[in-house]
C-alpha positions as CSV (number, residue, x, y, z in Angstrom):
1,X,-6.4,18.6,7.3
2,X,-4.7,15.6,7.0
3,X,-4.3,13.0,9.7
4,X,-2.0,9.0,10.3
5,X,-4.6,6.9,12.4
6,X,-3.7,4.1,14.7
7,X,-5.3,1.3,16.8
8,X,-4.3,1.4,20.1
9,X,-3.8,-1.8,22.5
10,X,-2.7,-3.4,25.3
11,X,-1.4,-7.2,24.4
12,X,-4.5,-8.3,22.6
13,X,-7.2,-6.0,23.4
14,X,-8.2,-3.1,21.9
15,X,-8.4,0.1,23.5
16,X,-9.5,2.5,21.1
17,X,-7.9,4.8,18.4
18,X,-5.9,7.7,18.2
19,X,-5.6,10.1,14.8
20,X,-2.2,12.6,14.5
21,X,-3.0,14.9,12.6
22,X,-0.8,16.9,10.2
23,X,-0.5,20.3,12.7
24,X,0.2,18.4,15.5
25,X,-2.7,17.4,17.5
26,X,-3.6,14.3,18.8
27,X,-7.5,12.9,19.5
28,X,-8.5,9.3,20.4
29,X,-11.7,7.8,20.4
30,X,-12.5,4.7,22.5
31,X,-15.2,3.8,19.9
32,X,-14.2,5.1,16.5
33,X,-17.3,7.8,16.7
34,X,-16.3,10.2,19.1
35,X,-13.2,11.7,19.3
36,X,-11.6,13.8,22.3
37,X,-8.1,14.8,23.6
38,X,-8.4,12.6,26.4
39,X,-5.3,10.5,25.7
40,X,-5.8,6.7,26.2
41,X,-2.9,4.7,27.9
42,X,-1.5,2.0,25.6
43,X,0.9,-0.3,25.5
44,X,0.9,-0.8,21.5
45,X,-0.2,0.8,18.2
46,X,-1.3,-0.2,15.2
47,X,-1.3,1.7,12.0
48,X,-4.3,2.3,9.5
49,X,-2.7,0.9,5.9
50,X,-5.0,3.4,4.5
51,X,-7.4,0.8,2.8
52,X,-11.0,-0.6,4.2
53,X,-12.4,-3.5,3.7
54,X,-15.7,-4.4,1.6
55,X,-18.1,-3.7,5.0
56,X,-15.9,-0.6,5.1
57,X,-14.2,-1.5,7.7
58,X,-11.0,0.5,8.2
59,X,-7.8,-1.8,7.8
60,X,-5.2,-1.6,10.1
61,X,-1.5,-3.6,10.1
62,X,-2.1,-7.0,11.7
63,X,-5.5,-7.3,10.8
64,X,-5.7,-10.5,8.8
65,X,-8.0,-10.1,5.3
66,X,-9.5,-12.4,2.4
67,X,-8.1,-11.2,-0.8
68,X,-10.9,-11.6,-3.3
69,X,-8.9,-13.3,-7.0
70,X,-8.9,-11.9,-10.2
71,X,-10.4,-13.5,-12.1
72,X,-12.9,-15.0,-9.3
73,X,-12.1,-18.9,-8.2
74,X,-13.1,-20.9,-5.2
75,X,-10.0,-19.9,-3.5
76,X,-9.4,-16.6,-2.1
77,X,-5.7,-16.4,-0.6
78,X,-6.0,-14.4,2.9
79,X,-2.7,-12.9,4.4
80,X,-2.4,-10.8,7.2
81,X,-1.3,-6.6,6.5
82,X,2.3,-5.6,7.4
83,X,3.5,-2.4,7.4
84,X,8.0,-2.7,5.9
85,X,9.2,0.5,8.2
86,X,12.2,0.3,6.3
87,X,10.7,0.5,2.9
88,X,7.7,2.9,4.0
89,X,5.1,0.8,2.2
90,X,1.8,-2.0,3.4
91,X,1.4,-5.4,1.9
92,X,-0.3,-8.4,2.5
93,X,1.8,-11.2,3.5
94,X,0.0,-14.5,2.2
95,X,-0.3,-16.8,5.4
96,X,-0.2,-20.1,2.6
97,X,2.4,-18.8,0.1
98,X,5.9,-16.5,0.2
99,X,3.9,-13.8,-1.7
100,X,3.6,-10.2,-0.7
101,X,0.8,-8.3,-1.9
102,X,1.7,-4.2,-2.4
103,X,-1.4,-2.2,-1.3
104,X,-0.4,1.0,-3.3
105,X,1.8,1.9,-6.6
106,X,2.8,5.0,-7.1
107,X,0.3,6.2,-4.3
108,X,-2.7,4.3,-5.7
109,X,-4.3,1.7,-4.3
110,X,-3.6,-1.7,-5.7
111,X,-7.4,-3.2,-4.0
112,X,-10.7,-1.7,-4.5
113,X,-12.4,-2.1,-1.0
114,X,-15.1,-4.9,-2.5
115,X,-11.8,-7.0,-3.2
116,X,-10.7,-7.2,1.1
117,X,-12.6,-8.5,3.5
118,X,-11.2,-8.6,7.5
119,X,-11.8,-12.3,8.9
120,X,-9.7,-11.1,12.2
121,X,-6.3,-9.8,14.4
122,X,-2.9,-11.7,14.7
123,X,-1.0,-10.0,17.6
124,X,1.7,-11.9,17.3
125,X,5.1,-10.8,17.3
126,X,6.0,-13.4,14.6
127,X,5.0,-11.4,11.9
């Protein structure tokens, strides 16, 4: 079964997480083990972009990530993940350049897990 997962929260904490899954039922978790169908009261929600990072950390929009360059130099560009509702698609807006950074082409993923690594959260609306 297939399932969209989300980070719930209220301004700048984090609540726990809630998984919709493809026939319809809802479960949250308050620490990403155990899941129930106690519903948890948020305010906002955050989308898994379907990647995790190198510690396998799942990655969620607004988490801000290193991007790890090919080929390897001292300078690793970090952008923060942003979800384009009306194009249906993740990237990585670079916090120090214009650049976007697709996740996925054609449904694969554009970053092996060893290549992202999540430094922190940027709940602002600016983004």
């Amino acid at each position: 079964m297939s399932f969209v997962l989300f980070r719930l929260r209220t301004d700048d904490q984090i609540l726990g997480y809630m998984k919709v899954c493809s026939n319809g039922r809802i479960d949250y978790s308050k620490d990403f083990f155990w899941w129930t169908g106690t519903p948890i009261i948020f305010d906002a929600k955050d989308q898994h972009c379907g990647l995790k990072d190198k510690t396998n950390r799942p990655l969620f929009e607004l988490d801000v990530v290193t991007i790890k360059p090919t080929p390897p130099s001292k300078l690793k560009p970090m952008g923060i993940i942003q979800y384009h509702s009306e194009h249906q698609y993740f990237v990585i807006l670079d916090l120090d350049t214009p650049k976007e950074y697709p996740l996925f082409a054609n449904g694969q993923p554009l970053f092996h897990s060893s290549e992202l690594t999540f430094v922190g959260v940027s709940f602002n609306d600016a983004w």
